[in-house]
C-alpha positions as protocol buffer text, in pm:
chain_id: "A"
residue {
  index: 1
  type: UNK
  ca { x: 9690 y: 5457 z: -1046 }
}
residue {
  index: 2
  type: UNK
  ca { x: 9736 y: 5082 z: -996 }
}
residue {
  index: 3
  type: UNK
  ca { x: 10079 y: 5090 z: -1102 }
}
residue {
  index: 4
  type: UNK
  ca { x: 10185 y: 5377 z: -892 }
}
residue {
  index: 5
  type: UNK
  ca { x: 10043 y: 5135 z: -586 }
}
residue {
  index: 6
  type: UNK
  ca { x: 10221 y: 4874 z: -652 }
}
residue {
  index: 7
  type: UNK
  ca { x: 10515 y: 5010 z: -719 }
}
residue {
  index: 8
  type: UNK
  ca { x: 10513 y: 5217 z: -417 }
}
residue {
  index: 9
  type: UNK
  ca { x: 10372 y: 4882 z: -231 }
}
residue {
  index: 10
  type: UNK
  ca { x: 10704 y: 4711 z: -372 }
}
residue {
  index: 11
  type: UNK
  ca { x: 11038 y: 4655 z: -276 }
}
residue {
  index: 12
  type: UNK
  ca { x: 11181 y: 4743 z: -586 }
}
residue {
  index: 13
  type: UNK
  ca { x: 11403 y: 5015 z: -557 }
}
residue {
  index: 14
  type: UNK
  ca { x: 11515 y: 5126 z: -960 }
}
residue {
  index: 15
  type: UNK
  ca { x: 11321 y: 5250 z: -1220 }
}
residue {
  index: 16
  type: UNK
  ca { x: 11023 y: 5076 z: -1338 }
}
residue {
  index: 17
  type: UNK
  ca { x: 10808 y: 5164 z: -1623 }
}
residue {
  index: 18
  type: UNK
  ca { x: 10455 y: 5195 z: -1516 }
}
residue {
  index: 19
  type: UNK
  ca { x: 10311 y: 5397 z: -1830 }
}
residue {
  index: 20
  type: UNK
  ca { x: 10206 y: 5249 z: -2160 }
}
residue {
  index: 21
  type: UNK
  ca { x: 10372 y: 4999 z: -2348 }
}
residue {
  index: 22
  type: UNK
  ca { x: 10309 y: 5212 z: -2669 }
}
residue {
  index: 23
  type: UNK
  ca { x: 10515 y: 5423 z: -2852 }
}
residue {
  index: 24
  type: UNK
  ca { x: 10394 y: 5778 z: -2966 }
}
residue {
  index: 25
  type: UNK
  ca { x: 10569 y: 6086 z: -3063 }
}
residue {
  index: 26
  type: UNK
  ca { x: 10581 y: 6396 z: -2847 }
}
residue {
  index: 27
  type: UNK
  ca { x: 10477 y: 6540 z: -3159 }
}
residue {
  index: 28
  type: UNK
  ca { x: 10146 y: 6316 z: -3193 }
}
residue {
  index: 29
  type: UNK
  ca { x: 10115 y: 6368 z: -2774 }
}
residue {
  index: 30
  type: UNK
  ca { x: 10130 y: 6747 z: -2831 }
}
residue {
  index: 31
  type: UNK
  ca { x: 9872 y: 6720 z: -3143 }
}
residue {
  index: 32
  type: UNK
  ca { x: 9625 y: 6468 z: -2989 }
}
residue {
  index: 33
  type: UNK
  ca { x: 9629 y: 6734 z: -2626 }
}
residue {
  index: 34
  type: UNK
  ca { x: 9562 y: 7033 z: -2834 }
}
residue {
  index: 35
  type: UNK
  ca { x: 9257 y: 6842 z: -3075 }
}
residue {
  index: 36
  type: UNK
  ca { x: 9078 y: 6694 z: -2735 }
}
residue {
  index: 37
  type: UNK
  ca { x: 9078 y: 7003 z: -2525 }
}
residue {
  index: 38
  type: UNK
  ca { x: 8971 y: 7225 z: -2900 }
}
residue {
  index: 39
  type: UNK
  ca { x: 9301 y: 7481 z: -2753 }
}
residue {
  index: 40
  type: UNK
  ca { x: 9412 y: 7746 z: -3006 }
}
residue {
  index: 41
  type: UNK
  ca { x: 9788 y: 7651 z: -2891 }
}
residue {
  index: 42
  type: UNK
  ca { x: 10067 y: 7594 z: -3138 }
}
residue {
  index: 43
  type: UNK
  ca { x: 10283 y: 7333 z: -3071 }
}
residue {
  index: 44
  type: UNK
  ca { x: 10646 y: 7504 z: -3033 }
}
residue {
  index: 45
  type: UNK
  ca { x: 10940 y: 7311 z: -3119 }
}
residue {
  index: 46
  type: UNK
  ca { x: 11280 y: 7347 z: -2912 }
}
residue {
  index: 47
  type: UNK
  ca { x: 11626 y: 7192 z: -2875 }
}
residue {
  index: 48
  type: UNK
  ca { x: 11613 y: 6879 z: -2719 }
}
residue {
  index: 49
  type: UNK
  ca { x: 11908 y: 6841 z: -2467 }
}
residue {
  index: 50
  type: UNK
  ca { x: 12190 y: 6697 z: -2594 }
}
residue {
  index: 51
  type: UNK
  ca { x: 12174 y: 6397 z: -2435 }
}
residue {
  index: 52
  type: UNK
  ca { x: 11801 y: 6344 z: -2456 }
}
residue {
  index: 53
  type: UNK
  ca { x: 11701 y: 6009 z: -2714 }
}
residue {
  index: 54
  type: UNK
  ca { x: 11538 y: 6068 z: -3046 }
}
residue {
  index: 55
  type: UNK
  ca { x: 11301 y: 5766 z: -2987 }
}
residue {
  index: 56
  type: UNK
  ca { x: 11189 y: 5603 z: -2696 }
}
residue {
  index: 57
  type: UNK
  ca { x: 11064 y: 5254 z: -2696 }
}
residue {
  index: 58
  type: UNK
  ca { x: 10884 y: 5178 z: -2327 }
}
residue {
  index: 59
  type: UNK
  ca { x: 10964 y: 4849 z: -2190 }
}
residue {
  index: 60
  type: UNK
  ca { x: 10662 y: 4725 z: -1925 }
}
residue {
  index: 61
  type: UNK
  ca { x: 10815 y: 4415 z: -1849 }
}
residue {
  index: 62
  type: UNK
  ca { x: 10927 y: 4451 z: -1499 }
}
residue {
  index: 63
  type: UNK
  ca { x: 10610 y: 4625 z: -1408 }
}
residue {
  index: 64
  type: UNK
  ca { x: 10454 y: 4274 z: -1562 }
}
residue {
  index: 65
  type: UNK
  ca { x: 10721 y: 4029 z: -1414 }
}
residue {
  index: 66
  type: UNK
  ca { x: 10778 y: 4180 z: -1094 }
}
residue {
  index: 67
  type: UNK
  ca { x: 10451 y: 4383 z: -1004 }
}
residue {
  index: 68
  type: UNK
  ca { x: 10239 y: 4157 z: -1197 }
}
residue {
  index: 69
  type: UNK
  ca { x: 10092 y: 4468 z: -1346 }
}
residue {
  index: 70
  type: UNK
  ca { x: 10014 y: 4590 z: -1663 }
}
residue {
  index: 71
  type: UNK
  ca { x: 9815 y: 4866 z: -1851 }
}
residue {
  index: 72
  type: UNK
  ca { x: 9453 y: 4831 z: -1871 }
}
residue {
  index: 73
  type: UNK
  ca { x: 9414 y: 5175 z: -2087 }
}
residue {
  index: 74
  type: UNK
  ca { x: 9546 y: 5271 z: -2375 }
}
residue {
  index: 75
  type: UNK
  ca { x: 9765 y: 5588 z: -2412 }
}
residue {
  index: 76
  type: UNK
  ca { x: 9460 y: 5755 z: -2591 }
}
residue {
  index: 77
  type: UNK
  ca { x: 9199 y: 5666 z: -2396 }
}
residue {
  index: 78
  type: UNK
  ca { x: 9405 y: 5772 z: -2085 }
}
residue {
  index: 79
  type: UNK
  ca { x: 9454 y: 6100 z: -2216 }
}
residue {
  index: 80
  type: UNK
  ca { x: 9086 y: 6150 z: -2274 }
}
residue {
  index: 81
  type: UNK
  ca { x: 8975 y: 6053 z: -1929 }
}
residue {
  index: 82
  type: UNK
  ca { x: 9235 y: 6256 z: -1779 }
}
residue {
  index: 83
  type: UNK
  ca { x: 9142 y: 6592 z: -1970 }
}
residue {
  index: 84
  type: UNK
  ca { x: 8762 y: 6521 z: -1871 }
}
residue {
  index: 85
  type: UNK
  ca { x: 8910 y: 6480 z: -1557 }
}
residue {
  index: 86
  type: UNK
  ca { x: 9074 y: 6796 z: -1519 }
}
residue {
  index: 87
  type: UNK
  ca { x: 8767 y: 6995 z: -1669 }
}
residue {
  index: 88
  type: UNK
  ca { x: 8553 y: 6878 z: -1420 }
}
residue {
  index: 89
  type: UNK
  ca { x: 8454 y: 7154 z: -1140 }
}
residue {
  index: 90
  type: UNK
  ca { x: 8665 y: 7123 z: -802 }
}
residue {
  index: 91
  type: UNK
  ca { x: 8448 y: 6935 z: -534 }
}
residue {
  index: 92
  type: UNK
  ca { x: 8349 y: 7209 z: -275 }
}
């Protein structure tokens, strides 16, 4: 959430890459979301669009340089506070 502040908190104006600086498959995203919620889902492949890269490589240096921000949490760890996140019960 830091990064999305200071982004928004910024003047910069194109793209900046607030997310990890690791590099994971969608395929290993996909696995490691269906092991830590214990879902039944299959993963189910599709056509990528044709312009859509095999292999992305995030670049946090901007969001370093020019934010002076950078991950505290890894990819992982993210994911498994935001699924215990999301299970909690709505506040009433």
């Amino acid at each position: 959430m830091d990064g999305v502040l200071a982004l928004a908190g910024s003047a910069e104006t194109g793209p900046v890459n607030i997310g990890g600086a690791d590099e994971i498959s969608m395929l290993e995203l996909a696995r490691r979301i269906v092991a830590l919620t214990g879902s039944a889902s299959r993963v189910r492949f599709v056509d990528r669009p044709v312009d859509d890269p095999g292999r992305r490589c995030p670049d946090t240096r901007l969001a370093r340089e020019r934010l002076g921000w950078r991950p505290r949490v890894g990819w992982s760890e993210g994911l498994e506070r935001t699924i215990d996140w999301l299970a909690r019960p709505a506040a009433a």
